[in-house]
C-alpha positions as CSV (number, residue, x, y, z in Angstrom):
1,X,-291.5,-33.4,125.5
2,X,-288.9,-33.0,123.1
3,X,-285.4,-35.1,123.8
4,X,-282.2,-34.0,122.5
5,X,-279.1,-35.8,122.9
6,X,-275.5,-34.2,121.3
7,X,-272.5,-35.8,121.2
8,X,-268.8,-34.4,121.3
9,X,-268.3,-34.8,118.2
10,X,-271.6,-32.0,117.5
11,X,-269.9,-29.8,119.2
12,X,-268.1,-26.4,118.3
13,X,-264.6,-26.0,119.9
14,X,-262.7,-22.5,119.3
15,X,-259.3,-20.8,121.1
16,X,-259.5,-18.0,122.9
17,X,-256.5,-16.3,125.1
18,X,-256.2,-18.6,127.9
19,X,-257.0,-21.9,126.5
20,X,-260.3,-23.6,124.2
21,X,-263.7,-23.1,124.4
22,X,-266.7,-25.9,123.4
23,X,-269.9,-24.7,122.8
24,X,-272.0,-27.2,124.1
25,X,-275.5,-25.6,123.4
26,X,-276.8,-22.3,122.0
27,X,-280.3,-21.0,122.0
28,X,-281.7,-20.1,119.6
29,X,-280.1,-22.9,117.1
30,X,-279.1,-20.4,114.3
31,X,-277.2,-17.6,117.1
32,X,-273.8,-17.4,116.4
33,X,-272.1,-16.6,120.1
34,X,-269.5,-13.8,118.3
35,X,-272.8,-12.0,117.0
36,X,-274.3,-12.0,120.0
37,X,-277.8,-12.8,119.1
38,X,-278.3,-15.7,121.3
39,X,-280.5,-16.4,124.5
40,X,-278.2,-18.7,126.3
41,X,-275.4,-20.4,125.7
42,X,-273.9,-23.5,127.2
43,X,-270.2,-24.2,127.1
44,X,-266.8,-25.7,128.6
45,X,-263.7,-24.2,128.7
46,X,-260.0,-25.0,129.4
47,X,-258.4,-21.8,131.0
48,X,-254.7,-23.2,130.6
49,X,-252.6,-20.6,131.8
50,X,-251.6,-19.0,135.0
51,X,-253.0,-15.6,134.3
52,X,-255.7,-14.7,131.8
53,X,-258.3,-12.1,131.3
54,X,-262.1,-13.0,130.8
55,X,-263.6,-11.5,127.7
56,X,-265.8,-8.2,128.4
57,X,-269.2,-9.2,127.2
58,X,-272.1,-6.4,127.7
59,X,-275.6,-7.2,128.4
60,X,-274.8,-10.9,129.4
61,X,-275.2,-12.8,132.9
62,X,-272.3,-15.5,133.7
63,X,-272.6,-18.6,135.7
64,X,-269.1,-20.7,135.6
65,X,-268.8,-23.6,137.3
66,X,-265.1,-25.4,137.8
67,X,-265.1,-29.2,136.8
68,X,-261.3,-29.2,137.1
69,X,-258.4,-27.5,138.8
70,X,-258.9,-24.5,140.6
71,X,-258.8,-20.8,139.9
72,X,-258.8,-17.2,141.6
73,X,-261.2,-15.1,140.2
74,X,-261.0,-11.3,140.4
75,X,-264.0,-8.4,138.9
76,X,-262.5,-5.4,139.3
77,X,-264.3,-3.4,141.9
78,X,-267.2,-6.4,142.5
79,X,-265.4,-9.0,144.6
80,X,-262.8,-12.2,144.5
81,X,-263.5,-16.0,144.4
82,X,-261.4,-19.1,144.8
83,X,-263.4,-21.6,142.9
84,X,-262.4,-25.4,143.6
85,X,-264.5,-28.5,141.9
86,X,-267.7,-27.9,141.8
87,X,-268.0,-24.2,143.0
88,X,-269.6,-21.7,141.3
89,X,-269.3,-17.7,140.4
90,X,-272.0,-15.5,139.1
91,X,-271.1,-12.5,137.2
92,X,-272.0,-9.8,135.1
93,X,-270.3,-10.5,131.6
94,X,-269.3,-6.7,131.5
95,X,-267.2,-6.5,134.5
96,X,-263.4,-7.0,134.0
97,X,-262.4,-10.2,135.4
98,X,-259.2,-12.2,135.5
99,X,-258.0,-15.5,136.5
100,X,-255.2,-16.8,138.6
101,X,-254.9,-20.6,138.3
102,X,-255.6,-23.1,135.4
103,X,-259.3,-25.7,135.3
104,X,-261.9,-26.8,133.0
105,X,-264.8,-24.9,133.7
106,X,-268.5,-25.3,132.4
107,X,-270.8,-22.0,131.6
108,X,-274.1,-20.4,131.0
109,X,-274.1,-17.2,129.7
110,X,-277.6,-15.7,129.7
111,X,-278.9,-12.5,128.2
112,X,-282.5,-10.5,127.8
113,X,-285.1,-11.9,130.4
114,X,-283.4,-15.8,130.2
115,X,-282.9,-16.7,133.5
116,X,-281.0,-20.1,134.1
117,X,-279.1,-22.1,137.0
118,X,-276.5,-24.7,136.9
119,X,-275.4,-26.9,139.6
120,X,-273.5,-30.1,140.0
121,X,-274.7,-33.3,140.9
122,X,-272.3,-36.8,141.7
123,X,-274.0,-40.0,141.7
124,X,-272.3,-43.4,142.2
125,X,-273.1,-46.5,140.1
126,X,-275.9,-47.8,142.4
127,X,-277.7,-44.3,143.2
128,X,-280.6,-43.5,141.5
129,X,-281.9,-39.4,142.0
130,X,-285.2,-38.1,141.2
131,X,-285.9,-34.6,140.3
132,X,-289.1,-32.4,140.7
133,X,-288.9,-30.3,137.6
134,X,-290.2,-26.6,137.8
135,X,-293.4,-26.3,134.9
136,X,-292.2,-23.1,134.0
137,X,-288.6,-24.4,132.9
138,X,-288.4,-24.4,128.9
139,X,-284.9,-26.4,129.0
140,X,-283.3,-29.3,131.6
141,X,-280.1,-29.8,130.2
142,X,-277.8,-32.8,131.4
143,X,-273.9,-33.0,130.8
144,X,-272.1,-36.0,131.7
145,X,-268.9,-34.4,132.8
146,X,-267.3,-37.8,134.0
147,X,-268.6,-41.5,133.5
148,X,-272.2,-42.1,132.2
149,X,-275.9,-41.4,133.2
150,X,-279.1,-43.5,132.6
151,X,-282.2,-40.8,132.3
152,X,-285.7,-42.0,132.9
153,X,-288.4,-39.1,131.2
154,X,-291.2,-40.8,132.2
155,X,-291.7,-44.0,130.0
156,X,-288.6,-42.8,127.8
157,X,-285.4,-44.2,129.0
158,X,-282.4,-42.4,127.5
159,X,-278.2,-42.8,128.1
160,X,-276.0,-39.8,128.2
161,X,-271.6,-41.0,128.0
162,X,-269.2,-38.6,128.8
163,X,-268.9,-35.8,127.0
């Protein structure tokens, strides 16, 4: 089992219309997320004001997740969400969709035959979880949103900080 741990400073942070964007991960390693030529791709954004429009990506599968805030959001003849901490939309990367509120969100964007899932887990100081993991998943990825997690991978023992 291969371990992987990035820090912020690793990552890629770019603007788009409504706020930043930090990639986070991107499979493979050498895809470039304006080509298009990637598997998946892992990021968090800031959508920072009231009203913004997604960019239309073809052939890719959203899931985005708000870790902050709240927004509204709209595809255009698909359906509406309010998304609070925590919730999550999935989307079709070519619908048009807009925004009504400001958050920071996290994303997987997926395209081809990758298939993923992101969910949100909160664990206080003194919790301890254990997860089953499925044998056909090529990649568990971790992000410390807030605070700091201790990882056990079998005899490997690994710390993840914020960010």
């Amino acid at each position: 089992m291969n371990i992987d741990i990035y820090k912020a400073e690793d990552f890629k942070t770019t603007k788009w219309t409504g706020g930043n964007t930090t990639e986070l991960y991107i499979h493979p390693s050498t895809a470039n997320y304006a080509a298009g030529n990637f598997n998946f791709r892992i990021s968090s954004a800031t959508v920072e004001i009231e009203n913004s429009d997604f960019t239309i990506l073809p052939g890719v599968s959203r899931q985005l997740m708000v870790l902050k805030g709240s927004i509204k959001l709209s595809h255009k003849n698909h359906h509406e969400v309010q998304l609070n901490k925590n919730d999550i939309d999935s989307f079709n990367g070519n619908w048009e969709t807009s925004a009504v509120g400001t958050c920071v969100d996290f994303n997987l964007m997926t395209k081809g035959n990758t298939e993923g899932q992101i969910s949100s887990v909160c664990v206080s100081a003194a919790k301890t979880l254990n997860f089953q993991l499925d044998s056909t998943c090529e990649f568990i990825i971790f992000y410390a949103y807030e605070g700091k997690l201790r990882c056990h991978f079998g005899t490997e023992k690994r710390s993840l900080n914020k960010g």
